[in-house]
VMD Tcl script that draws the C-alpha trace (Angstrom):
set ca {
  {44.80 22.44 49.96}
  {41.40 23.93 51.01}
  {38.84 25.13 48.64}
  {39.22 28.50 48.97}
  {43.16 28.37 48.19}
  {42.58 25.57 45.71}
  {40.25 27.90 43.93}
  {42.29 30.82 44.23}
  {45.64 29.14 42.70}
  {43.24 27.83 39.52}
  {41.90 31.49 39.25}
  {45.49 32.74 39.55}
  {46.78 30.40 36.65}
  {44.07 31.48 34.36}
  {44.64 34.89 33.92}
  {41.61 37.65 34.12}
  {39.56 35.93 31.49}
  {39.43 32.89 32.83}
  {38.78 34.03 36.62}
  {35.86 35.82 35.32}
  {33.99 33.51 33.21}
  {33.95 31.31 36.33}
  {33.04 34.16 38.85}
  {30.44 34.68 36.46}
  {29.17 30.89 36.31}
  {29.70 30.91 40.25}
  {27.71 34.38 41.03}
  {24.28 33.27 39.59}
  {24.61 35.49 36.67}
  {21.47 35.37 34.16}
  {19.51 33.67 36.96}
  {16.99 36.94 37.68}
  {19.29 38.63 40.08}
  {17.39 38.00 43.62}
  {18.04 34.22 43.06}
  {21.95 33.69 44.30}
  {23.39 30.88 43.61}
  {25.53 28.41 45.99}
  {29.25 28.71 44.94}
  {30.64 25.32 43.84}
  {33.45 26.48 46.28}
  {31.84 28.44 48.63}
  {30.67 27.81 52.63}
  {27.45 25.55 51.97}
  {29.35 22.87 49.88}
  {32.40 22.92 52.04}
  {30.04 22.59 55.22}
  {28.13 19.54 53.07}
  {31.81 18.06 52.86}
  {32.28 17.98 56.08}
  {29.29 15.59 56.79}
  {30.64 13.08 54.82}
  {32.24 10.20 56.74}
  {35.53 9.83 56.03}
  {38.13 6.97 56.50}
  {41.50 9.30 56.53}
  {43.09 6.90 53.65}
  {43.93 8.41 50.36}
  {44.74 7.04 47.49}
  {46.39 9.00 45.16}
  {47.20 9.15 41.36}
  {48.22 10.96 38.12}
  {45.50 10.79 35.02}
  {47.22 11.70 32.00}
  {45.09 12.71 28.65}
  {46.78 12.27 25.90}
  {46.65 11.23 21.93}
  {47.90 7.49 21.60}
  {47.30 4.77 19.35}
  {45.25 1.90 20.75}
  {44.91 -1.59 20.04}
  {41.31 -2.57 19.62}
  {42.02 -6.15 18.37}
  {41.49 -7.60 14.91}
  {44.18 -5.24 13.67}
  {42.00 -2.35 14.39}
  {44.42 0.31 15.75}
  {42.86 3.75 15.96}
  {44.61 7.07 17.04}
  {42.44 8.28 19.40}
  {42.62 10.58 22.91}
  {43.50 8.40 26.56}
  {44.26 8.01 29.90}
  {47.84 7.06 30.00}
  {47.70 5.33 26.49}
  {45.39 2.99 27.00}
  {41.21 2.10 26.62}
  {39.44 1.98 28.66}
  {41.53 3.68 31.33}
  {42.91 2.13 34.53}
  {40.75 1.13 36.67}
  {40.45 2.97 39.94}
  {39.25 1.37 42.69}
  {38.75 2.48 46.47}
  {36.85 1.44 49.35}
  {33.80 3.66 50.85}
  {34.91 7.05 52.82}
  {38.17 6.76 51.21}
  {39.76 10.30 49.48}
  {40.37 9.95 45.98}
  {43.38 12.49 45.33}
  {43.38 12.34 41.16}
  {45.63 14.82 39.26}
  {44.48 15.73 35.55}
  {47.61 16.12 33.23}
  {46.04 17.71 30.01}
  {48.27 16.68 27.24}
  {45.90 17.25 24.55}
  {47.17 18.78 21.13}
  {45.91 21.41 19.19}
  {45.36 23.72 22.77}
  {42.51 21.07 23.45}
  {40.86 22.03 27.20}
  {39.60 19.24 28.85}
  {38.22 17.79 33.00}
  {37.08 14.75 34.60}
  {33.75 14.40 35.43}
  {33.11 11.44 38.11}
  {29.90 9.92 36.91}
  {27.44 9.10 39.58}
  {29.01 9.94 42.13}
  {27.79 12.44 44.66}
  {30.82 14.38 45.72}
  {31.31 18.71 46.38}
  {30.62 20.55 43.60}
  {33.68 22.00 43.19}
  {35.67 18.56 41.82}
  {32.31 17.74 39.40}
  {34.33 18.36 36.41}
  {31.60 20.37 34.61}
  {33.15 23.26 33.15}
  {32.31 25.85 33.42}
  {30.02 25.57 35.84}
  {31.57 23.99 38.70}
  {35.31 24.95 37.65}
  {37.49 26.23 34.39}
  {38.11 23.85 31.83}
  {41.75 22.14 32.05}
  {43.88 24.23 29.42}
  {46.47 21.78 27.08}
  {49.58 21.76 29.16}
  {48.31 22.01 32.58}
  {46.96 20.38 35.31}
  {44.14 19.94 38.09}
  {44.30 17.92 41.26}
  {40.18 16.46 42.03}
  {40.23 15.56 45.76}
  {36.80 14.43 47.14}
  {35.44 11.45 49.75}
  {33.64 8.62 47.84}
  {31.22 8.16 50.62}
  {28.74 5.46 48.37}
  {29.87 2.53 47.41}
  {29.13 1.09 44.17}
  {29.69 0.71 40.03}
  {30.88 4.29 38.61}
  {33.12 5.28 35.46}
  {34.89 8.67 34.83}
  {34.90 10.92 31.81}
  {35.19 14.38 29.84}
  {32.77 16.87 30.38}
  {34.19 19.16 27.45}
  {32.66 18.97 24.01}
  {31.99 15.42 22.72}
  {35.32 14.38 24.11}
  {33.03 11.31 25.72}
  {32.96 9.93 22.36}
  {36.99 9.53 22.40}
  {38.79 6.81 24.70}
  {38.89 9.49 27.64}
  {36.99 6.94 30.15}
  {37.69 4.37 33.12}
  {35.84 2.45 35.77}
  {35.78 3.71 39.36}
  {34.82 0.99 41.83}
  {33.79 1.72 45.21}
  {34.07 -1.20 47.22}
  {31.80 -1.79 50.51}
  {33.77 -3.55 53.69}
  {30.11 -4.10 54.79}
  {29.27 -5.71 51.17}
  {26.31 -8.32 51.72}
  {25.89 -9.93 48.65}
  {28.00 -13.53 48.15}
  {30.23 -13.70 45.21}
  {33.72 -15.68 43.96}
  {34.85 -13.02 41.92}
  {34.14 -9.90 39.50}
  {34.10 -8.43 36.31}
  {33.85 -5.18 35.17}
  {32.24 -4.91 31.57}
  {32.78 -1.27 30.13}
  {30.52 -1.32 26.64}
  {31.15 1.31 24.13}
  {30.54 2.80 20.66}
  {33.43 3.33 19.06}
  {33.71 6.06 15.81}
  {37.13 7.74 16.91}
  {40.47 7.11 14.31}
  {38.09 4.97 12.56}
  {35.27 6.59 10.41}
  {36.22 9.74 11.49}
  {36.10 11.87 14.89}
  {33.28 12.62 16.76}
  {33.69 15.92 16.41}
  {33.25 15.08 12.95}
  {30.35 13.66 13.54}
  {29.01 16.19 15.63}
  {29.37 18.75 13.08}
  {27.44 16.72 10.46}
  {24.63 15.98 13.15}
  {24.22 20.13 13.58}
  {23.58 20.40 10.02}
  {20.07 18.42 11.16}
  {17.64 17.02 8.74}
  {16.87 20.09 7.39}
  {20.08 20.27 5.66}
  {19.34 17.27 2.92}
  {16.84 18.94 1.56}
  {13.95 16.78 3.63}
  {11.23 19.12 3.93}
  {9.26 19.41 7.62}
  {6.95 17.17 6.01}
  {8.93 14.51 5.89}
  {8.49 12.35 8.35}
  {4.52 11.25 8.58}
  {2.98 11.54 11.70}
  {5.05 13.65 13.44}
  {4.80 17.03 14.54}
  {7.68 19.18 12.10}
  {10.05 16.33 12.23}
  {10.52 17.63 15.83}
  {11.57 14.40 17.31}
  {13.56 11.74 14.58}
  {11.33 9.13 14.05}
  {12.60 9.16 10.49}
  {15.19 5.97 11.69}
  {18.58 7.06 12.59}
  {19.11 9.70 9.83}
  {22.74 11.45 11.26}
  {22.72 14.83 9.26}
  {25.46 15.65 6.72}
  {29.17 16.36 7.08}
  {31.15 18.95 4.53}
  {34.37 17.82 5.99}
  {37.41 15.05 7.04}
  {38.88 12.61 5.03}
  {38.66 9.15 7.19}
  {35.87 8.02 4.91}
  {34.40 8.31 1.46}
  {30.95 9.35 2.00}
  {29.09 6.22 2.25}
  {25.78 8.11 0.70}
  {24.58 11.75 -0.18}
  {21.84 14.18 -0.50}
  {22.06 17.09 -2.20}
  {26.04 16.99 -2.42}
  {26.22 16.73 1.37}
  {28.17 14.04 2.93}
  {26.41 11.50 5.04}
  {29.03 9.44 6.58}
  {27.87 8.76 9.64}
  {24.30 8.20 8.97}
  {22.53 5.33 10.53}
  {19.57 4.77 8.21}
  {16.13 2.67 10.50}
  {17.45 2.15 13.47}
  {14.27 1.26 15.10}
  {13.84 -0.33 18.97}
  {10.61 -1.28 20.47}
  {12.66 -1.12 23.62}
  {13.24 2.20 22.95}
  {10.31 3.32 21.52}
  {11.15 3.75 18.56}
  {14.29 5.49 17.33}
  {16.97 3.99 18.67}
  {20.02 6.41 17.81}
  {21.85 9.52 15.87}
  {25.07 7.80 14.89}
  {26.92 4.92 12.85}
  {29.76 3.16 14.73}
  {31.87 1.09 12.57}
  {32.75 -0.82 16.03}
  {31.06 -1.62 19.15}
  {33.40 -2.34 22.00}
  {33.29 -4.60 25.73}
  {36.79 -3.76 27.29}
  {37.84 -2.41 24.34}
  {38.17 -5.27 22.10}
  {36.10 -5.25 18.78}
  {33.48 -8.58 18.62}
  {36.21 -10.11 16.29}
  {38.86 -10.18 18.87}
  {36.95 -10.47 21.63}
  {37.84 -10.31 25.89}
  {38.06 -13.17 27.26}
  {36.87 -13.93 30.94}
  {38.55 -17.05 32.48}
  {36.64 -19.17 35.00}
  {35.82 -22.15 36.55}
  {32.17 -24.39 36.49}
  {29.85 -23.20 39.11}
  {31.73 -20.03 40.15}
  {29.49 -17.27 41.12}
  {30.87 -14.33 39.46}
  {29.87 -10.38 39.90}
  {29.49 -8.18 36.86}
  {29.71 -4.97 36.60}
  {28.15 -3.43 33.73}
  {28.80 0.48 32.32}
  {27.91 1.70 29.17}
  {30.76 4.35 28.37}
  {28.99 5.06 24.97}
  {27.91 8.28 23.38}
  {24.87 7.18 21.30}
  {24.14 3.84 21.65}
  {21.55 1.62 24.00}
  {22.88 -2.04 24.65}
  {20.96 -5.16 25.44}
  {23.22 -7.66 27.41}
  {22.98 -11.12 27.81}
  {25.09 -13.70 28.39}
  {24.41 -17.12 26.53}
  {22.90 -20.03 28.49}
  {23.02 -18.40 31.71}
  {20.54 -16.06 33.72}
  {21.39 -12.79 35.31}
  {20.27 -11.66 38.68}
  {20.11 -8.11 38.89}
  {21.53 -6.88 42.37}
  {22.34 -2.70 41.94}
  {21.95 -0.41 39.46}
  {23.70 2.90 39.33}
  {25.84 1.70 42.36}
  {23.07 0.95 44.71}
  {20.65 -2.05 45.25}
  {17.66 -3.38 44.55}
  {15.25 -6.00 45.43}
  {17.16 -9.13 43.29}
  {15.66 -9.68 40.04}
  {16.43 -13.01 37.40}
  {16.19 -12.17 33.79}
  {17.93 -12.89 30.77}
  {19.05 -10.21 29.40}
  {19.07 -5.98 30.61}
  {18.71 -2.96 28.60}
  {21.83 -0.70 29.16}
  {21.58 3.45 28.02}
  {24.41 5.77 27.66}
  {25.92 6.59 31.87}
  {23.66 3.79 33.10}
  {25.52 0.94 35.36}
  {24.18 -2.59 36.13}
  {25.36 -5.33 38.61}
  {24.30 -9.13 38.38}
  {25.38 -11.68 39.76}
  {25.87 -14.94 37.26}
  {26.82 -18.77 38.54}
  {28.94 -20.39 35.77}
  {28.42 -23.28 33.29}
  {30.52 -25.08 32.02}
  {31.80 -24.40 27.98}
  {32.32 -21.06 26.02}
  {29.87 -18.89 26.21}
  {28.87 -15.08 24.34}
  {28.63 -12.27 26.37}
  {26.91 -10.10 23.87}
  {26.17 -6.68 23.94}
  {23.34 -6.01 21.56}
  {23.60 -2.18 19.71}
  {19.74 -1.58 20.39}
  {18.56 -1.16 16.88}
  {21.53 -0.64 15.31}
  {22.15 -4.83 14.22}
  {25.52 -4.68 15.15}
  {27.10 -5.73 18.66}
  {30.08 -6.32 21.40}
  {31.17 -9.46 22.29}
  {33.47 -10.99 24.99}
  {33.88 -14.39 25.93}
  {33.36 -16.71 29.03}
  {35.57 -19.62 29.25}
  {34.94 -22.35 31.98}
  {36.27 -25.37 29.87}
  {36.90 -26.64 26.33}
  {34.77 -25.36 23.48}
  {34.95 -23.19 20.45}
  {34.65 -19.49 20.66}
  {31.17 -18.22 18.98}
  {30.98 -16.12 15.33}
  {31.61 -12.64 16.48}
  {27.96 -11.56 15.18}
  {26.04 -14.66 17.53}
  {22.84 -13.65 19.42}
  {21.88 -15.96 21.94}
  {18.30 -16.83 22.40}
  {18.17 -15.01 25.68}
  {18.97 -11.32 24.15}
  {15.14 -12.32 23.15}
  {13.89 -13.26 26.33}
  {12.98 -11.48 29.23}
  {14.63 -8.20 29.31}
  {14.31 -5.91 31.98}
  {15.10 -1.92 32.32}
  {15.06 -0.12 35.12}
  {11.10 1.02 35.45}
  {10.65 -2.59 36.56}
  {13.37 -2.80 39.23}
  {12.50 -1.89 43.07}
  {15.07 -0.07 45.23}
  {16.08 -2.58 48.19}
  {14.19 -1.52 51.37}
  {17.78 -0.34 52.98}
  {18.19 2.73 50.22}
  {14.34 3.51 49.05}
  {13.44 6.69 50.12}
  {10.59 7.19 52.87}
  {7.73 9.03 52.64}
  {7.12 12.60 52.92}
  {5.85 15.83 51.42}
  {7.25 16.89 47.84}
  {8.62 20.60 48.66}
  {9.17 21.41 44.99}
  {8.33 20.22 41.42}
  {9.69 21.13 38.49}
  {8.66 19.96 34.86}
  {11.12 18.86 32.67}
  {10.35 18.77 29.35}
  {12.31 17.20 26.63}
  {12.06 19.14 23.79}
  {13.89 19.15 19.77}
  {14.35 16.79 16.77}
  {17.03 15.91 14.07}
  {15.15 18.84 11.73}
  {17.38 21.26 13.48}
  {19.22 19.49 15.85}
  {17.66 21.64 18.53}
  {17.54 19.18 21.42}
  {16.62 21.46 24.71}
  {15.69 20.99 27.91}
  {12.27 23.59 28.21}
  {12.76 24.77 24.92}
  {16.36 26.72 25.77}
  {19.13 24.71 24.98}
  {22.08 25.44 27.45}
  {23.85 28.34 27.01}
  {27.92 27.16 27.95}
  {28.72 31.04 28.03}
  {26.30 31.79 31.10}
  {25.79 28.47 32.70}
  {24.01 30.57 35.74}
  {20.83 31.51 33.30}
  {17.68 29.99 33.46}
  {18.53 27.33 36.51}
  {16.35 25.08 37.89}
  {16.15 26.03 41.43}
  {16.28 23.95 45.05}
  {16.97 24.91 48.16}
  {19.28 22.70 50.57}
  {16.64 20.22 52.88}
  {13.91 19.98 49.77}
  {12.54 16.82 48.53}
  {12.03 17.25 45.12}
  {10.20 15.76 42.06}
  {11.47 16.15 38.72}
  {8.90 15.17 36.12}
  {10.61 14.59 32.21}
  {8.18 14.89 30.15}
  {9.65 13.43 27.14}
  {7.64 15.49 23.82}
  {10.16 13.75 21.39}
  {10.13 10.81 19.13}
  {13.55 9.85 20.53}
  {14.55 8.32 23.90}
  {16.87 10.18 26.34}
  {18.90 9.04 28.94}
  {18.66 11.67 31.19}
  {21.98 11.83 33.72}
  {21.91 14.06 36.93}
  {25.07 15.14 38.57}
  {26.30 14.73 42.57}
  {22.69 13.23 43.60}
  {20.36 9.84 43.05}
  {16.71 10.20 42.56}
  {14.15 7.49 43.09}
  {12.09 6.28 39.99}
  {8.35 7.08 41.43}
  {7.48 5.82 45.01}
  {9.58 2.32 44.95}
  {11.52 1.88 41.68}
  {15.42 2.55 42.03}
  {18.09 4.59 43.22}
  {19.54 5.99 40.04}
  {21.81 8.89 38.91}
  {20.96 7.94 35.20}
  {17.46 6.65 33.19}
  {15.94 6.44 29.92}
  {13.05 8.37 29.25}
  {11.29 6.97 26.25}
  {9.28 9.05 24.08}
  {6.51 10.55 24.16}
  {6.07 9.69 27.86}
  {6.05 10.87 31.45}
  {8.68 10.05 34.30}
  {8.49 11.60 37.62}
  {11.76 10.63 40.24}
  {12.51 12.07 43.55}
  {15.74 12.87 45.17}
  {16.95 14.94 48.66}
  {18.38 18.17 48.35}
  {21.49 17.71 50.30}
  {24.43 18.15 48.18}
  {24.33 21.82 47.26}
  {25.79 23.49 44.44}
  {25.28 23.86 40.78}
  {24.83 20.29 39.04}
  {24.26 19.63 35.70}
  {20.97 17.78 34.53}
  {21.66 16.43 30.97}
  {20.95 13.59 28.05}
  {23.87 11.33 28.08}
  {23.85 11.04 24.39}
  {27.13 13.21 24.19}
  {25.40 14.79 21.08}
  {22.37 15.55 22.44}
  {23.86 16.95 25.15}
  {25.90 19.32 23.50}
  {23.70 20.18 21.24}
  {22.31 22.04 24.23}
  {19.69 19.18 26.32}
  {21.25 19.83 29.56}
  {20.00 22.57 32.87}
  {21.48 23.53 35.69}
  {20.08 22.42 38.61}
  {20.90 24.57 41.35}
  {20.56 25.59 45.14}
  {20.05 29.11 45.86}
  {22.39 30.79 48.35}
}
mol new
graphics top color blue
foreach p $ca { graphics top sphere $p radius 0.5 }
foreach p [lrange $ca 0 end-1] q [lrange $ca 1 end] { graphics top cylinder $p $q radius 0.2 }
display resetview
């Protein structure tokens, strides 16, 4: 089906008031009138679709979201929302130019709309899953088929793009293999790290409700927090706000009658600059196992093996290292850089690392440190006999050297070349927890007119995006269906933490047009309105 009659059959299934909220997102509405805006269906991404190279094999399969009851291990068994019943999801795996034909079967209760959004991958607008931007959300009881060319190869995950769904089990890997691949390896594993609240504490819409309350709610004045400027930035340690309702939990503390269940009191990082997170997770997850149940990864002595490392989470920074072994780092955010040993790599919310590991022989922790938070995942490397480690071990390399991606250099194959900056814009990072009022420019994004106040391109542009980070908390900052380059020769990334109270400039082409969201991939921030749209004028 072509775009145009794809389009036409969603608009004809929605009814009039669905067909206009996303004429309305697709027209440039609330953008100043003389700036247009490309159509996520229209001419200029359909002609940018036919560029891509394409190897005529598709692969085709059904996603269905649904509640279920999972089995985290330990006898933890939350109900929670998933891709055919299980978490994480399938894994889907193709091979570069291949068509991924993916049908969304919304099962949701309670008339739940949902999408897929394909993280990091640069694909036509139209199949982003950002609603409702780039199409209408997927009503309970339907369906919607995302057809696109993967055309990169590399480490990529899916997810929600509705609400705080991101926070629920409603994610899966998506491999894109390269026949070409270079690097030498015996075999792989994919690591998917998460925070886990759902069916346990409570729901994350739960917690998001609490976290909107802000600061301001206990009865902690502006003055607070010393130092800062109005509490406009939590450096108060990880204070989450106050919830009024649910019943998972007893409220664990309380200010002023208000419920603080999923309050995270001092979570501090040097890492991260300081705060290190919003929310308490009673479990943090690596394949979906709690630490005291862990994955296990079966090998042999000497092996090299590939990992593939996502962090599915919604508020929570990892540091991963595996015991008594160094990692080389070899891509991040699906494409290369120049190799780099270390022994251990911090991971924020959308980001993806490879490394490439040889082997020892023993048991050994693969542990996925919850930045701040002194809690962590664990899985397990086996090569030979041995007893497993204490689910809460920290191996002496989590304190060695740890690298993030500022220090990493793209591989001379992908780094951009030089040329002339057409267009910068400023992005500043702007909020606290006083009132929850994370932004992007002060205007936190308005779902109802996702056309106002873009950030405009124009199709051939190189452009710079400085974040200027004036918050005490660290963002990762995620943008859709493009990779920018960290400064002249850092790497190709989709996704990167911007600490606070600092300055990041990154560069990308302008040759994917259409309307693509720019956004903090803390799914609370982000909701909470720290996301732009990023668009090409028509």
């Amino acid at each position: 089906m072509n775009s145009i009659n794809r389009r036409s059959v969603l608009l004809a299934g929605l009814g009039a008031a669905g067909a206009g909220a996303l004429a309305a997102c697709s027209s440039g509405s609330g953008s100043g009138g003389s700036n247009a805006l490309v159509n996520p269906s229209g001419s200029a991404v359909a002609a940018a679709e036919k560029k891509r190279k394409g190897t005529g094999r598709r692969q085709k399969l059904t996603l269905t979201a649904a509640p279920a009851m999972i089995d985290l291990g330990g006898g933890v068994m939350p109900r929670t929302w998933a891709f055919d019943g299980r978490t994480p999801g399938k894994e889907v795996r193709l091979s570069v130019g291949d068509t991924l034909v993916a049908e969304l079967s919304n099962q949701l209760p309670n008339r739940t709309a949902t999408s897929i959004h394909w993280h990091g991958i640069a694909l036509r607008n139209d199949m982003d899953g950002m609603p409702p931007a780039t199409q209408a959300a997927v009503r309970a009881g339907s369906t919607f088929t995302y057809e696109f060319v993967a055309d990169a190869p590399g480490t990529y995950f899916f997810h929600p793009h509705v609400g705080v769904q991101l926070d629920r089990g409603l994610y899966a890997p998506l491999i894109v293999e390269d026949p070409k691949e270079t690097l030498a390896y015996d075999d792989e594993w994919v690591v998917l790290l998460d925070d886990w609240v759902d069916g346990v504490s409570g729901t994350p819409d739960e917690v998001f409700a609490e976290l909107k309350q802000g600061m301001g709610g206990m009865g902690m004045g502006e003055s607070a927090s010393p130092g800062s400027s109005g509490m406009e930035g939590h450096d108060m340690g990880d204070m989450g706000g106050m919830d009024m309702g649910g019943d998972s939990e007893s409220p664990s503390a309380s200010s002023n009658g208000m419920s603080m269940r999923f309050m995270l009191m001092g979570a501090e990082s040097d890492l991260l600059g300081g705060d290190a997170g919003d929310v308490k997770y009673p479990h943090h997850l690596i394949n979906g196992r709690v630490s005291a149940d862990p994955d296990v990864y079966t090998g042999k002595p000497g092996r090299k093996v590939r990992l593939r490392i996502i962090n599915a989470g919604g508020d929570t920074a990892y540091r991963v290292a595996l015991g008594d072994h160094r990692l080389t780092i070899t891509h991040t955010d699906g494409f290369p850089v120049q190799h780099q040993d270390v022994d251990a790599l911090l991971v924020g919310m959308g980001e993806r690392y490879d490394v490439l590991v040889t082997l020892g022989d023993g048991v050994f922790p693969l542990v996925a440190l919850a930045e701040g938070k002194n809690a962590n995942g664990l899985a397990l490397v086996r090569t030979g006999s041995g007893s497993a480690p204490k689910a809460t071990v920290r191996p002496k390399e989590l304190d060695g050297m740890i690298m993030s991606a500022p220090q990493l250099r793209a591989a001379d194959d992908v780094r951009l070349g030089s040329g002339k900056t057409d267009v910068t814009h400023q992005i500043k990072l702007t909020g606290g927890m006083g009132k929850y009022n994370w932004a992007i420019n002060g205007r936190p994004f308005d779902m109802k007119d996702p056309g106002a106040d873009p950030i405009l391109i124009e199709e051939g542009q190189r452009v710079r995006l400085d974040f200027v980070n004036g918050t005490d908390m660290w963002h990762p900052m995620h943008l859709h269906g493009h990779t920018y380059q960290l400064g002249d020769s850092g790497p190709r990334k989709d996704t990167v933490i911007v600490l606070p109270r600092k300055k990041l400039s990154v560069f990308f082409e302008a040759d994917n047009p259409g309307q693509w969201m720019l956004h903090c991939h803390n799914a609370y921030h982000g909701e909470a309105g720290m996301m732009a749209n990023v668009a090409y004028r028509a």
